[in-house]
N, C-alpha and C positions, 0 to 999 in steps of 0.2 A: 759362404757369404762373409764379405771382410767388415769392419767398424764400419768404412765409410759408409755401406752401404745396407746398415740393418735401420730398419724401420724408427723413426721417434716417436715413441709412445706419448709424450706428451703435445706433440702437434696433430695428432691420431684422433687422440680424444677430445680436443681443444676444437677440431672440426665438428665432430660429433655432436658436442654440446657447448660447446662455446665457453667450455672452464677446463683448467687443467686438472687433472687424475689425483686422488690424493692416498690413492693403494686401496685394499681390500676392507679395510677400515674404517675408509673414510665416508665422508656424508652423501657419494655418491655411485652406489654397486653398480645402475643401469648403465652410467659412463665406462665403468671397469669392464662391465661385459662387450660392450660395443668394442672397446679398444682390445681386448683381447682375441675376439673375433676377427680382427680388421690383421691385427701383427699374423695371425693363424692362419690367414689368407694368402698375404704376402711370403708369409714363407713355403707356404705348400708351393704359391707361383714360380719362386726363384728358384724350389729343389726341379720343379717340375722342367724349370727350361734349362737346368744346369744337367739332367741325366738324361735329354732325349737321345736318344741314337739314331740312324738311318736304319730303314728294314735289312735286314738279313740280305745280303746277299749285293745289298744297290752300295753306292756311294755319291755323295753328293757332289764330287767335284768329278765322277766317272761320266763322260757321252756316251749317248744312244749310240751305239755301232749302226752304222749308215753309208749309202754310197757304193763307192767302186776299191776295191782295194787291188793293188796290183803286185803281184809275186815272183819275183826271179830268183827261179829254181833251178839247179842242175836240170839235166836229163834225165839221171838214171832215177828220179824222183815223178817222173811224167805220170803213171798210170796210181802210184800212191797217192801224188800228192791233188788229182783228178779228182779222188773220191772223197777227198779228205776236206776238199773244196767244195763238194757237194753239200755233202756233212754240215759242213760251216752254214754255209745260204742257209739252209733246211734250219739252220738252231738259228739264228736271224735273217728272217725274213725282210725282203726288200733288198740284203746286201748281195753284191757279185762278186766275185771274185775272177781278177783273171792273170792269169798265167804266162810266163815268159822263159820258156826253157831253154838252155843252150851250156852249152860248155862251162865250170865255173871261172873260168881264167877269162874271158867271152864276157860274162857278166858281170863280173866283177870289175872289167874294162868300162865296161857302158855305165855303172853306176859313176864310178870313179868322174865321168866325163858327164856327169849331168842327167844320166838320162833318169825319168820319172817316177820310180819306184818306193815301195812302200817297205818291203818287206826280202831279204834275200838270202835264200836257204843254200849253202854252198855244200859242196860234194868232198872239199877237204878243206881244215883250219888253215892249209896256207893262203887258199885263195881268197877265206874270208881276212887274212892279215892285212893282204891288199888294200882291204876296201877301210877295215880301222886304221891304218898305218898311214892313210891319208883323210882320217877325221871325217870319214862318211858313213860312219855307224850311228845310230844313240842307243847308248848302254852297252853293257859286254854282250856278246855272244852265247848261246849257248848249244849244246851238245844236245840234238834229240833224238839224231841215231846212228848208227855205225853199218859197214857194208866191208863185203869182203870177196877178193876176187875169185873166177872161175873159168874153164876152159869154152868156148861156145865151140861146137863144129857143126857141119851140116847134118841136117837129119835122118838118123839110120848109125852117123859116123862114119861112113865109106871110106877114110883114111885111115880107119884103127887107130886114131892118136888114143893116148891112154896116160899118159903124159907130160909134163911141161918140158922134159927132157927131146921127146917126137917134134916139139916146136922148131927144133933146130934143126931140122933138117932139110936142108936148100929145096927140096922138092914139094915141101909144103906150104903153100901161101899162107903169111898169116897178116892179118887186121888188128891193129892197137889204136887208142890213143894219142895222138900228141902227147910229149912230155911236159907240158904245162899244165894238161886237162890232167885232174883225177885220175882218172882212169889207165891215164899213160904212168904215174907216177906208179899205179898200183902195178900195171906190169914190169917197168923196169926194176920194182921191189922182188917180184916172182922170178923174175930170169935171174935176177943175184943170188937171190936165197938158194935157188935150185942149181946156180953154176953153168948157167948155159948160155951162147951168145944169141942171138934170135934174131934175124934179118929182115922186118917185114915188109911187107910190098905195099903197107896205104897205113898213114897214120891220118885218124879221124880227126876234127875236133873237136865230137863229141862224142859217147859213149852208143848213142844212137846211130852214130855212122856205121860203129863197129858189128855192130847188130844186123843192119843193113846187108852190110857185103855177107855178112855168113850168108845170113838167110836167103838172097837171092844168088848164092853159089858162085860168088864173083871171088870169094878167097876160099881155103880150108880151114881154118880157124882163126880166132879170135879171143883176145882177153877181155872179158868185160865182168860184172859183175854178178854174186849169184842173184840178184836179183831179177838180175836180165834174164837173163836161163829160164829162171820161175815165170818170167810173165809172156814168154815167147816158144814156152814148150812143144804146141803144135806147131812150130814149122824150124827148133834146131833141135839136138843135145848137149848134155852141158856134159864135163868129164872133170871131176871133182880135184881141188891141186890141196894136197895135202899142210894139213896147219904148218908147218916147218919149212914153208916154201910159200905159203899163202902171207900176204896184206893184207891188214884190216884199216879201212881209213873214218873219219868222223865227222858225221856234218854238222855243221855249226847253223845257226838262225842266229839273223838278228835285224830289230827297226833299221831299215835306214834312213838317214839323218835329214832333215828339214822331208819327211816322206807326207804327200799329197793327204793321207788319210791315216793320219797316226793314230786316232782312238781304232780303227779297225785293224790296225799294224798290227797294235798291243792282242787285241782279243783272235788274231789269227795266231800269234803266236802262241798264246795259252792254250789254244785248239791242238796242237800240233802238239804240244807237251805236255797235256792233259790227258787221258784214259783214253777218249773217245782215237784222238788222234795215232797214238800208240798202237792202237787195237789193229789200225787200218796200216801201218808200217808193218808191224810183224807178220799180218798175213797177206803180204807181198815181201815175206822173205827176209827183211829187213831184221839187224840187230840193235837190241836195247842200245840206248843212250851210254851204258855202261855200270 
């Protein structure tokens, strides 16, 4: 409490009793008690509204999470990022959440151009450069997990591929990526490292495509992620490509800028890089944040 603002004892008491105080001494003690009473009051009141805090856990300038929140997500994030959407509703009730999966080169296009999102989880940091690089972020980016590539073939493997070496051989159809998507950037990493040139017959443009053709036996292999492998095990095989020849890429989150429902932007994203969220990445294969 500063000067201006501490109590005058002699207007205190002067209400009280309609004479001024004349200390402990003086011809009037019942004035003295009133008036020190009254300063005892006042100050308990001031410490009282100077140390309240918010409960635990709230803030006063934080909104109720409410509404629709809308997420554009890579692909290879579809069946993670599904339950992790669940998850969310279920810890706030009333909210929905929904989803916009597609290639992040694809989405980060449509943001860029307007379109209505809240929140957008990219499949590699160049795609989300895209979207800051033209001031359609709020806030930095950040890293909540990392993915890394693998062989997909049909199930049984009926080619023998064994690997990324067998990719090259004219006889073997294979399925990539676009070199814009993720996914593509990650197999042109794997054919370098490994030394190989690789001629594919269908680049997706999204990592879902690539899934597509194995599994319904329209190519022999495919690069996609191991994630994909993991979440499509009854119906391909995956054929492991060793660290020295493997890419590992990293998905960024982040608000996007003037987003339709930013208090639920915020608290989706804390979801996602929180415990709960993490839990439901790694067991869909998924690598730590780093």
């Amino acid at each position: 409490m500063d000067a201006d603002s501490e109590p005058d004892v002699s207007r205190l008491s002067a209400r009280a009793g309609g004479r001024s105080w004349r200390g402990p001494r003086g011809r009037h003690p019942a004035l003295f008690t009133v008036a020190c009473a009254a300063v005892a009051a006042l100050v308990l009141a001031a410490c009282s509204s100077s140390t309240t805090t918010a409960p635990s856990g709230s803030s006063p300038t934080s909104g109720k999470v409410s509404g629709t929140v809308v997420v554009f997500a890579a692909t290879s994030l579809t069946d993670a990022f599904d339950k992790i959407g669940a998850g969310f509703e279920k810890a706030h009730p009333g909210v929905t959440v929904k989803f916009n999966y597609n290639g992040s080169s694809s989405l980060a296009t449509s943001i860029n151009q307007g379109a209505p999102a809240d929140v957008f989880a990219s499949a590699a940091p160049a795609n989300m450069k895209t979207v800051t690089d033209a001031g359609d972020a709020a806030g930095t980016p950040q890293t909540f997990t990392r993915n890394t590539g693998e062989i997909m073939v049909e199930k049984g493997n009926p080619k023998k591929i064994t690997s990324v070496k067998d990719l090259a051989n004219p006889a073997v159809k294979v399925a990539v990526c676009a070199p814009a998507v993720p996914c593509g950037a990650v197999a042109t990493a794997i054919f370098k490292n490994a030394g190989v040139t690789v001629k594919p017959v269908s680049e997706e443009t999204n990592v879902g495509g690539v899934v597509t053709k194995v599994t319904l036996g329209e190519v022999d292999a495919g690069i996609v992620y191991v994630t994909d492998v993991k979440a499509n095990e009854g119906k391909a095989t995956g054929v492991p490509i060793p660290a020295s020849q493997n890419d590992i890429t990293e998905y960024p989150i982040v608000q996007v800028k003037n987003a339709p429902n930013a208090t639920a932007a915020k608290a989706f994203i804390s979801y996602v890089l929180g415990p709960d969220g993490q839990q439901v990445l790694t067991s869909f294969g998924f690598l730590p944040p780093g």
